[in-house]
BATI-126160 format. One record per residue (C-alpha): x, y, z. Coordinates in steps of 0.05 Angstrom, whole numbers, plus 32768, in hexadecimal, padded with zeros to 4 digits. Each point is the difference from the previous one (the first is absolute). Example, Ala and Ser with C-alpha at 12.3 -4.5 7.8 and 13.67 -1.06 7.14 Angstrom:
REM residues 2
   px   py   pz
 80F6 7FA6 809C
 801B 8045 7FF3
***
This chain:
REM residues 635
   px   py   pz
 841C 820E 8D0E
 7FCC 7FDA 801D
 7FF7 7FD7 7FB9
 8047 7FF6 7FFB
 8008 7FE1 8043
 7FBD 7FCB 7FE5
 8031 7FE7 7FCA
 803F 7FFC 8022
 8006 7FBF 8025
 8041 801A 8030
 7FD3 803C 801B
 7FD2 7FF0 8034
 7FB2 8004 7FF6
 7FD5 8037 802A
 7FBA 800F 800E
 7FE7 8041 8001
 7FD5 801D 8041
 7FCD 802F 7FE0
 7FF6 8043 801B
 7FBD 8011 8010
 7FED 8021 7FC1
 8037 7FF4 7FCD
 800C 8033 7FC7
 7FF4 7FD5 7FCB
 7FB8 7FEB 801E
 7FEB 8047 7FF2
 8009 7FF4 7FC0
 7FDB 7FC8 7FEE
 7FB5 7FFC 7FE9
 7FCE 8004 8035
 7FE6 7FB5 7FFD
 804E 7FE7 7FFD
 800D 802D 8040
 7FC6 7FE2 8022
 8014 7FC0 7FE8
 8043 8009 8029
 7FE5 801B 8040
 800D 7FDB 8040
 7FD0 7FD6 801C
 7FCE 8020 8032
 8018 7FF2 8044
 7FD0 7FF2 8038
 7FE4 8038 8030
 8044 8014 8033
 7FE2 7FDF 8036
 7FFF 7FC2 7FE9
 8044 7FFC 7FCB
 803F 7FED 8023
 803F 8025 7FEF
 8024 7FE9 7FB9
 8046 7FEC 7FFC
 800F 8043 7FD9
 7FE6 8025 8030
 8028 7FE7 803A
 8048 800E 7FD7
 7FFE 7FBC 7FE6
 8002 7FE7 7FB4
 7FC4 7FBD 7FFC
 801E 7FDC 7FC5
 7FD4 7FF1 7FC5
 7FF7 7FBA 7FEE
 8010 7FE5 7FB9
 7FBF 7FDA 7FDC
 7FF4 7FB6 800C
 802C 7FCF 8034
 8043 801D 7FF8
 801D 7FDE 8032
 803F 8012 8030
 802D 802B 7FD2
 804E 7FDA 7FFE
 801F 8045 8001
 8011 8027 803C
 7FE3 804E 8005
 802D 8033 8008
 7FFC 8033 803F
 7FB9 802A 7FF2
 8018 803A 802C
 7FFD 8032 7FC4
 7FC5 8017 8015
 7FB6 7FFB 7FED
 8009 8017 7FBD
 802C 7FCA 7FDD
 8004 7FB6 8014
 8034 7FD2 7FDF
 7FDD 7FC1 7FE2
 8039 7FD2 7FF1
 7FD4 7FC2 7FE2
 7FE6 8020 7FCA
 7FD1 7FC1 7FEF
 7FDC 8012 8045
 7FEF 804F 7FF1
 7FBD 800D 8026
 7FC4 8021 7FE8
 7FC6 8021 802D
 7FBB 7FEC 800A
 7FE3 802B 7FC7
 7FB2 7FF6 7FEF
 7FF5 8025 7FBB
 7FBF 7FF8 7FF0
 7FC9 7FFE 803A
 7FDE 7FE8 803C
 7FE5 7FC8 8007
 7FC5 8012 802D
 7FFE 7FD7 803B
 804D 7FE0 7FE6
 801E 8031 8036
 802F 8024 7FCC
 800A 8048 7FF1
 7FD5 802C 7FCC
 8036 8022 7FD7
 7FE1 8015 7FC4
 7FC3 8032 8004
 7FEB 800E 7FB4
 7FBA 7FEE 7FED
 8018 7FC8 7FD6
 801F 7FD6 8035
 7FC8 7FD6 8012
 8000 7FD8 7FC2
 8052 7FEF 800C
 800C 7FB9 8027
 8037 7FF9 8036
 804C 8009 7FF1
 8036 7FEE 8029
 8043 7FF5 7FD1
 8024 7FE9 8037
 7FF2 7FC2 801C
 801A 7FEA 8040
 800C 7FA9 7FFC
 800C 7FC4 8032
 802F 7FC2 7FFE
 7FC3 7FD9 7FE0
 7FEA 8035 7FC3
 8016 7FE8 7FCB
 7FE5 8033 7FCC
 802B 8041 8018
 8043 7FFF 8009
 801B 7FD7 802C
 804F 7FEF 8019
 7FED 7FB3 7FF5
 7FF1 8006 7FB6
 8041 8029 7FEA
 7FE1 8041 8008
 8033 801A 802F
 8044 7FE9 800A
 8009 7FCE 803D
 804A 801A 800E
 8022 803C 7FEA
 7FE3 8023 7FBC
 8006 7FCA 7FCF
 7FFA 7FBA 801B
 7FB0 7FE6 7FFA
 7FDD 7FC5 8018
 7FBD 7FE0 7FE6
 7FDA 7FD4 801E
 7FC4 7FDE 7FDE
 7FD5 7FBC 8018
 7FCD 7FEF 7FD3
 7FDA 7FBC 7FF0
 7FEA 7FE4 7FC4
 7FC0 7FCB 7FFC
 7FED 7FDC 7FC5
 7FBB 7FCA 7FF7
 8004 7FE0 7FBF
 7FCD 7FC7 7FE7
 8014 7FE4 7FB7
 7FEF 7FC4 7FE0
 8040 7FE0 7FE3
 8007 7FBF 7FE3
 8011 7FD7 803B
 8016 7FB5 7FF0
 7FE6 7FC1 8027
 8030 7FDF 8024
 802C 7FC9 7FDD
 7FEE 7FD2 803A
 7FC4 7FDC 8016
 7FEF 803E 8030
 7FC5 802A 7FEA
 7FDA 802D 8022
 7FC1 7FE2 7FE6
 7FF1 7FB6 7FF1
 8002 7FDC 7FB8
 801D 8048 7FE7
 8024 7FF6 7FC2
 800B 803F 7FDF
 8055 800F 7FF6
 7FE1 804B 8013
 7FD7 800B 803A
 7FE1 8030 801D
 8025 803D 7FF0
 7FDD 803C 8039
 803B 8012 802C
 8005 8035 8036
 803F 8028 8018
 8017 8037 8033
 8036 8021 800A
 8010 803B 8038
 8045 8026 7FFB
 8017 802B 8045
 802E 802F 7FE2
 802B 802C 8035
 803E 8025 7FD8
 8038 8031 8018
 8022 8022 7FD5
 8034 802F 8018
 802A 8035 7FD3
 802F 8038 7FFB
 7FEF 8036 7FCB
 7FC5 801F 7FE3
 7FE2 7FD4 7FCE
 7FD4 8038 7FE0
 8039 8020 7FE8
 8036 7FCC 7FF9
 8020 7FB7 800F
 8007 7FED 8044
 8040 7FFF 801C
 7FF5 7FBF 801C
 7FC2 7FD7 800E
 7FEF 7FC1 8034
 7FC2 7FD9 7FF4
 7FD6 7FC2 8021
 7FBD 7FE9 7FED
 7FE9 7FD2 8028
 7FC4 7FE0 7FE7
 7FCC 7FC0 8032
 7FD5 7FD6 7FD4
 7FC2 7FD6 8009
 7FEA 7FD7 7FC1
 7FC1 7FCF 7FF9
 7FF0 7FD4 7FC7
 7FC5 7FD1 7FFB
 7FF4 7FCA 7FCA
 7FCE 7FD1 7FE2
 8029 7FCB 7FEF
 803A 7FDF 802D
 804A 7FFF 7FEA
 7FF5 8049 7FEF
 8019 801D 8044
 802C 7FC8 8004
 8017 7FC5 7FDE
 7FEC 7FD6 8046
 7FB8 7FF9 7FF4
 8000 7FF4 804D
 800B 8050 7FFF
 7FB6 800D 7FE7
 7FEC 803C 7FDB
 8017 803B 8025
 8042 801C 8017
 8014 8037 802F
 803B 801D 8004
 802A 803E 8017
 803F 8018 7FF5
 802C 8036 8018
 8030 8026 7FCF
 8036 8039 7FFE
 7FEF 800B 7FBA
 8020 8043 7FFB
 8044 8012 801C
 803B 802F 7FE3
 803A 803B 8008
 800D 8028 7FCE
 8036 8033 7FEC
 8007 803E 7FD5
 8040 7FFB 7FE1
 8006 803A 7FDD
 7FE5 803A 7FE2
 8008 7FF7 7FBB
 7FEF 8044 7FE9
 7FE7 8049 8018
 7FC4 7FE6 7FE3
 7FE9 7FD3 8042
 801B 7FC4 7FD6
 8010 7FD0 8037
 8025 7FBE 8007
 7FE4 7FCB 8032
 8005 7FBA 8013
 7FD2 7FD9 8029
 800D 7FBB 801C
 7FC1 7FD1 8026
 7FBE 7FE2 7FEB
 7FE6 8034 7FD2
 7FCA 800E 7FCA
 800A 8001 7FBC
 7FDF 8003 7FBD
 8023 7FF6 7FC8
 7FD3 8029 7FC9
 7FC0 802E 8001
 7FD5 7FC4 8007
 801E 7FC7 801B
 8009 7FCE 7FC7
 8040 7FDF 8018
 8012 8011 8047
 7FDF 801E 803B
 800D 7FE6 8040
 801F 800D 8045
 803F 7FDB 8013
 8041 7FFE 8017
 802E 8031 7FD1
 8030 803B 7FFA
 7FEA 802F 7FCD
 8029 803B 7FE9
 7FDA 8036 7FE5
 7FFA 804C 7FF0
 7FFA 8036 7FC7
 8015 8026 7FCA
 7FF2 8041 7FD8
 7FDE 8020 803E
 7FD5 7FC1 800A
 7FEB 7FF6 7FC2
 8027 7FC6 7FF7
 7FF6 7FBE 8035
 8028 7FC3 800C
 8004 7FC8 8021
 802E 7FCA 800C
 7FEB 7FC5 802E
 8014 7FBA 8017
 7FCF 7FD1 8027
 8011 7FCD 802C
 7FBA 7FE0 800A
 7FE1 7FE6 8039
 7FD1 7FBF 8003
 7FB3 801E 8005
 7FCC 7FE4 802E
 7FDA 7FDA 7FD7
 7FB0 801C 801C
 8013 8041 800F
 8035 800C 7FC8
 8029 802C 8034
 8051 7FFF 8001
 8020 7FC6 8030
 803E 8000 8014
 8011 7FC4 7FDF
 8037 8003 7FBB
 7FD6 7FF1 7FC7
 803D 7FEC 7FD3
 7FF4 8036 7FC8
 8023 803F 7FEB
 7FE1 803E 7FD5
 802F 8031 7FE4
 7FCF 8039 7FE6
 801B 803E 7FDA
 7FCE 803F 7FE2
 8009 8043 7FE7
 7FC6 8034 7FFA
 7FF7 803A 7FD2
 7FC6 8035 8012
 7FE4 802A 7FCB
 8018 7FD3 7FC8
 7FF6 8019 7FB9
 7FB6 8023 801C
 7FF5 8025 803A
 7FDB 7FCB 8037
 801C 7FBB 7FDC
 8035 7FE1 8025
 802B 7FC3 7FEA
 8017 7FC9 801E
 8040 7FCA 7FF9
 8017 7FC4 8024
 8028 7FC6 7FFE
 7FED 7FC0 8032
 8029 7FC4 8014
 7FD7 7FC8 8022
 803B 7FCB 8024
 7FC9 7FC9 8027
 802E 7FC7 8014
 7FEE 7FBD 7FFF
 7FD5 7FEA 8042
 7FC8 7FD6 8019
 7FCD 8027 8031
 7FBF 7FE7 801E
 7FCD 803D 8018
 7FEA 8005 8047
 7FC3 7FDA 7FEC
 8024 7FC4 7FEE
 7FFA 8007 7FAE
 8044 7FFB 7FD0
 8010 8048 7FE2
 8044 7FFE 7FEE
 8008 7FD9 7FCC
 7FAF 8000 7FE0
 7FEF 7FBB 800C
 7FF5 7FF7 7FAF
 8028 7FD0 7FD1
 8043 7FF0 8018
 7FFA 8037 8047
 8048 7FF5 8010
 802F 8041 8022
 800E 802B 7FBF
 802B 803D 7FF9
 7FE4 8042 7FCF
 8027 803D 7FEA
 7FCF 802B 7FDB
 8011 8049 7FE2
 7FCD 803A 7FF4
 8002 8035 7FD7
 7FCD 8032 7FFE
 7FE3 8044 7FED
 7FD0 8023 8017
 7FD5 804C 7FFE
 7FC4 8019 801E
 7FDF 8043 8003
 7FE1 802B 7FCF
 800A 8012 7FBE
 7FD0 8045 7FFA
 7FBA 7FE3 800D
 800E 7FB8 7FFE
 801D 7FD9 803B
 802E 7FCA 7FEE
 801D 7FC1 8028
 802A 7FC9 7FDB
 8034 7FD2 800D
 802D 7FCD 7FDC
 802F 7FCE 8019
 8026 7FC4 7FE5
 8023 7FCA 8028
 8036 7FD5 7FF8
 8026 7FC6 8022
 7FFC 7FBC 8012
 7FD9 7FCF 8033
 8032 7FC2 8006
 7FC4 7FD6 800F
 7FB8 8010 7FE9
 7FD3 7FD7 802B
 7FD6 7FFE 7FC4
 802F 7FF5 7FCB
 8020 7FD6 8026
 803B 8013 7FE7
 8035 8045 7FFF
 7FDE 803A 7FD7
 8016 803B 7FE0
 7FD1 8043 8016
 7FEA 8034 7FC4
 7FC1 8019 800F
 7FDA 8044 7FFE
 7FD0 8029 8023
 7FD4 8043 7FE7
 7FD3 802A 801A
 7FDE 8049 7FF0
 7FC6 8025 801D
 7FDF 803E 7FE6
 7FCE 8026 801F
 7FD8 8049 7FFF
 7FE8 802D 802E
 7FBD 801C 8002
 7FF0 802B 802F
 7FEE 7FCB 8042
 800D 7FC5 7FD8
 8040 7FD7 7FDE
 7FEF 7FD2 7FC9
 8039 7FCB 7FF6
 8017 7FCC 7FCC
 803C 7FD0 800A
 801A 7FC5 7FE4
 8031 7FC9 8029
 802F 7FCD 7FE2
 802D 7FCE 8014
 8016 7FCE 7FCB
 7FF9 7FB6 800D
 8033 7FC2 7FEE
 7FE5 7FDA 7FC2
 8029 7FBE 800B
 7FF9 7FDA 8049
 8034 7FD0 7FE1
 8035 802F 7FE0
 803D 8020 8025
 7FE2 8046 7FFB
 7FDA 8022 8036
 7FCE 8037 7FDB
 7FC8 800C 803F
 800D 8042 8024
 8006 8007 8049
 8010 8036 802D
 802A 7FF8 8045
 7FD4 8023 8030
 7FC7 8024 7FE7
 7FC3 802A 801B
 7FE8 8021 7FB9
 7FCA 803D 8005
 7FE2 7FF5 7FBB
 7FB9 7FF4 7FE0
 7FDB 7FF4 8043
 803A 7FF5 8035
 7FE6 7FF0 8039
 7FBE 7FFA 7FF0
 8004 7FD0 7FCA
 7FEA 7FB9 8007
 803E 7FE3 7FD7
 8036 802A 8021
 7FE0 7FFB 804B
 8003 7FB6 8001
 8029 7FC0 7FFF
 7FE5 7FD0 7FD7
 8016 7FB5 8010
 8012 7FD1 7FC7
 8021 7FBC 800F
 8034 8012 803F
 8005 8040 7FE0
 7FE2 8043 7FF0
 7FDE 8018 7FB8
 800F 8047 8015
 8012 800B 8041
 7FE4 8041 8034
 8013 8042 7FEC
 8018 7FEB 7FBD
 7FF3 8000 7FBB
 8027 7FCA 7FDC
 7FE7 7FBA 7FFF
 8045 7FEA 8019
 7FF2 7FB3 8019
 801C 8019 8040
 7FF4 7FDC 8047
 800F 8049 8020
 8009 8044 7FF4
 8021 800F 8042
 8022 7FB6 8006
 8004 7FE0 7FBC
 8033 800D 7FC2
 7FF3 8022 7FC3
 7FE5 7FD1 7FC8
 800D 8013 7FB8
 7FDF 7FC6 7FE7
 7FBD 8019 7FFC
 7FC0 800F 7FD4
 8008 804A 7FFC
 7FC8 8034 7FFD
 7FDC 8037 7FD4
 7FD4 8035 8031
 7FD7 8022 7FDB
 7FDB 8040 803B
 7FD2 8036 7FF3
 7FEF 8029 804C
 7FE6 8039 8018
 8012 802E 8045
 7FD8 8027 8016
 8006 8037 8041
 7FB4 7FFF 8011
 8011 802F 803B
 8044 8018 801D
 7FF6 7FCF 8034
 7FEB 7FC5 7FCC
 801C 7FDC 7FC5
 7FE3 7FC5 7FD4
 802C 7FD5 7FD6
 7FE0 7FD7 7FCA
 8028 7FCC 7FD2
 7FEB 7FCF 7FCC
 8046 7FD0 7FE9
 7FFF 7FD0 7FC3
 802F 7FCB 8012
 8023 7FD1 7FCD
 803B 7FC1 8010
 8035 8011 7FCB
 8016 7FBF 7FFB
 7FD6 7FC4 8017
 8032 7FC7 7FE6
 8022 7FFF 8049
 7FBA 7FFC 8024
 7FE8 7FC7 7FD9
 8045 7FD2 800A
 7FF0 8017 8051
 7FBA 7FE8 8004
 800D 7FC5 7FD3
 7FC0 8017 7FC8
 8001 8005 7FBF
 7FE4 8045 7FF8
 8003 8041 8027
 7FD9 803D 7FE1
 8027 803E 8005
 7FC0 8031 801C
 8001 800C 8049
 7FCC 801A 8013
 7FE8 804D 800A
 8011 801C 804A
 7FC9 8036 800F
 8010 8032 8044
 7FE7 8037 8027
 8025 8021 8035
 7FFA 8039 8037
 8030 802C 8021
 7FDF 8030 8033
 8029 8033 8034
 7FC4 8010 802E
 8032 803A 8021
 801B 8020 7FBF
 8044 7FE3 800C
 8027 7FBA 8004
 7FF3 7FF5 8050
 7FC8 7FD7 7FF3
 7FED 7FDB 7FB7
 7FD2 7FD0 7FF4
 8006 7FD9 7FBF
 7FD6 7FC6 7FF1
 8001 7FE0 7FB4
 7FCB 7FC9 7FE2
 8016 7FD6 7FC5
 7FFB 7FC3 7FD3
 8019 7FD3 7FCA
 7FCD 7FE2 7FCC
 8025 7FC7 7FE8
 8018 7FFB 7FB6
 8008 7FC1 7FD2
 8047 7FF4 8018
 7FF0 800D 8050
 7FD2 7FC6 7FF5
 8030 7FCD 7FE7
 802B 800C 803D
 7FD3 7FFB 8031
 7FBD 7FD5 7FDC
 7FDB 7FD6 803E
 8010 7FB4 7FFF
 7FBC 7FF5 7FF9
 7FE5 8036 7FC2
 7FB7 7FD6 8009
 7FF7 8029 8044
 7FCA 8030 800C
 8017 8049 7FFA
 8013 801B 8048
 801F 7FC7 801F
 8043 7FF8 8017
 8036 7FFF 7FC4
 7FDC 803F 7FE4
 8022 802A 7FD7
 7FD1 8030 7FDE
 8006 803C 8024
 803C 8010 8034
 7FEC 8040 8031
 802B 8024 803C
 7FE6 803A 802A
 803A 801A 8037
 7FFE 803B 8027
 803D 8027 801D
 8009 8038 8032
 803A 8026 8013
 8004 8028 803C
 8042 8027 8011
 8011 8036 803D
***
């Protein structure tokens, strides 16, 4: 009876009171009797008298900061022997020591057998505080806040990041220079930056979300930031030269902030129907080739075939970003995504899901200067006047494995039209393509990968046809991530951007966050081999060597105004770390080195004026290195 009372939510919970030697004690071995026995108590003299012994039942406390229960108790006048427990998230447990004591700790011996000394101290149930954040706690969703089902997580964190690079960094176009008689077109290219994000989130729910959809959701994530940038060259920071060479800035943001709805249960198989309408993040595939952002949307989503099957269907309304700290403004942006994917689990082999979508990009024609003062919307390249793009993606996708061999590819074409290329300088047509697979193998501690990356380039600067790839917001994890040189950072080129951060296509872009998509561009061909390896649970090492190519150089050569532009890049060479010093995601510490030996064609972009100057001086282009370290530290 007891049992079927535990599984029946409209019977009340009870605790036991244990006699003084229960039946089913004498049963048990010797050393699990023992193990069971009541704590010692003090001589008479000097113990006072215990709640059970005065007719009274002391309630046993549930494990970590449970908080005050939302439910009211029913009358306890039953008796000693059975005491309704009506929040049955907040049963108690007793002080219970199953292993030892701790000479000199002040805790009971319970376990006599000659063995014992070589077992460590045992207490399974840990009492916690407001502040513990590693037992369960009424602040991070462990208990309900009100009633039995509605939660409430709090979590502040912070996020620092020190980054030196060297970048190509321009000279100013006027007769400014930071140093006298310079004439180099690229200076000095060492650069400094810092960023801090204060993250404080609430996210409040109705449900249980280990076991299904919430019934309905409210989130805010509001997030402070400090960001520092310091230059060797003027009109970096700025395009006043009067500005210097560092800025400081900081911005606050409520990047994060939605309701959401279950609709419906679609099927006795938790399939769920939801919709969810604020700022909100989405990805748009498994690695983030064409969208990944957070903005203002309303997504409808659930699943099918007992959740199996996932959907989504989304429509953003974006928001203007802050142009140093990349966080959400409140400000209308002027462009609308409409985002629709469907995904199948266990496709064809066990562990290989797969992946489609369908994008439609609407950016409408604007003009938009950054908080810094610099043109974004249109580039400022060719023509630069307010231009309207439709662009439509259509993509597949899988990743997971296939027996032994993991697998990650992607393939996408898009379509549509630009009704004023600032490069063409005239209306173009969009039909371009993008590819990309990754294999890998586990061995034992170690993953050995091999991908290739390909976005195809336009052929004819002149024509009507735009053939150069470009993706609306992307953030791709994919031969290095993060930690490689050519995907971490912007590279200037002429009022615009070669590739920009966080990116892999050489787009011609001003802005990743502010600009337009470009489809007339070079293209690329990524060619990775890498390595992970989990040295220890706590560390990991990620290694990455990336061939890059231009597909097309024909549109690079019309933009610099030179006859010849070599197709080579240059090889991007990285090392990464990500280390959890406390075995879980409270703390991280990642910190990546990388750099970029320029190839033939990385030359004949950015050559000094002067090629009859010594090696080292300013305008050098040889070798390109950036070190950053980033820590993470959430409660």
């Amino acid at each position: 009876m007891l049992l079927l009372a535990l599984s029946s939510p409209q019977i009340s919970y009870g605790q036991q009171v244990p006699d003084d030697e229960p039946t089913e004690q004498l049963l048990q071995p010797p050393l699990l009797r023992d193990a069971r026995r009541p704590r010692q108590q003090p001589p008479e003299a000097d113990r006072e008298t215990s709640p059970a012994e005065a007719g009274l039942w002391q309630r046993e406390q549930p494990q970590g900061f449970s908080g005050a229960s939302g439910i009211r108790p029913r009358d306890s006048s039953g008796g000693l022997h059975f005491v309704p427990v009506e929040d049955r998230w907040r049963l108690g447990y007793p002080d219970w020591d199953r292993t030892l004591e701790s000479f000199g700790g002040g805790h009971a011996r319970l376990i006599d057998e000659p063995f014992a000394e070589n077992l460590a101290d045992d207490y399974p149930f840990v009492r916690g505080s407001k502040l513990d954040p590693y037992h369960q706690n009424v602040l991070k969703g462990d208990y309900p806040l009100i009633g039995q089902d509605i939660f409430l997580t709090i979590t502040a964190a912070t996020e620092v990041i020190l980054e030196g690079r060297d970048v190509p960094t321009p000279t100013t176009p006027f007769e400014s220079t930071v140093r006298p008689d310079q004439e180099p077109f690229f200076g000095d290219p060492d650069q400094f930056f810092y960023r801090q994000d204060f993250i404080l989130a609430f996210d409040l729910f109705k449900g249980n979300a280990a076991f299904k959809q919430p019934d309905w959701r409210v989130k805010i994530d509001m997030i402070y930031n400090l960001n520092y940038l310091d230059v060797d060259e003027l009109a970096i920071v700025s395009p006043d030269v009067r500005e210097g060479t560092t800025r400081f800035r900081d911005d606050f943001a409520l990047e994060e902030w939605f309701i959401e709805s279950k609709l419906a249960d679609t099927s006795p198989h938790y399939d769920t129907l939801s919709v969810r309408a604020g700022s909100q993040f989405f990805v748009s595939d498994f690695r983030g080739f064409i969208f990944a952002d957070i903005n203002r949307s309303v997504r409808l989503f659930g699943t099918n075939q007992a959740a199996r099957d996932q959907y989504n269907i989304i429509w953003f309304d974006q928001t203007e970003k802050t142009t140093n700290s990349e966080l959400n403004s409140f400000d209308d942006r002027g462009q609308n995504t409409f985002i629709f994917n469907y995904y199948r689990q266990d496709f064809i082999w066990p562990g290989y899901d797969a992946n489609i979508s369908f994008h439609y990009n609407h950016d409408k024609a604007s003009m938009q200067f950054d908080d810094n003062g610099f043109l974004v919307r249109p580039d400022p390249t060719g023509v630069f006047a307010p231009h309207e793009i439709d662009s439509y993606y259509f993509g597949i996708a899988g990743n997971g494995h296939i027996h032994r061999l993991n697998v990650s590819h992607a393939l996408y074409w898009v379509t549509g039209h630009d009704e004023l290329n600032p490069l063409a300088g005239q209306p173009v047509d969009i039909d371009a393509w993008m590819a990309a697979i990754e294999f890998s193998v586990d061995r034992d501690w170690m993953r050995f990968r091999a991908s290739y990356f390909y976005a195809s380039g336009d052929d004819d600067i002149n024509d009507d046809e735009a053939g150069g790839f470009d993706a609306i917001f992307d953030n791709p994890n994919f031969a290095g991530g993060e930690f490689s040189y050519w995907q971490r950072q912007a590279i200037g080129l002429f009022g615009v951007n070669l590739v920009n951060r966080e990116s892999l296509v050489p787009n011609l872009r001003t802005s990743k966050t502010q600009g337009q998509t470009n489809f007339v561009n070079p293209g690329l061909h990524l060619l990775n081999v890498g390595v992970d390896a989990d040295i220890t649970p706590r560390l990991k090492l990620i290694a990455n060597i990336n061939c890059l190519w231009f597909e097309k150089t024909g549109v690079l050569e019309t933009f610099v105004f030179t006859e010849e532009v070599r197709d080579y890049i240059g090889t991007d060479l990285s090392l990464g770390m990500e280390y959890r010093p406390l075995h879980n995601n409270n703390m991280i510490l990642v910190a990546g080195v990388s750099g970029l030996i320029p190839g033939a064609g990385f030359k004949d972009l950015y050559s000094r004026y002067d090629p009859n100057l010594p090696p080292g001086q300013p305008g050098e282009t040889d070798r390109l290195f950036a070190i950053f370290a980033e820590m993470i530290v959430e409660y």
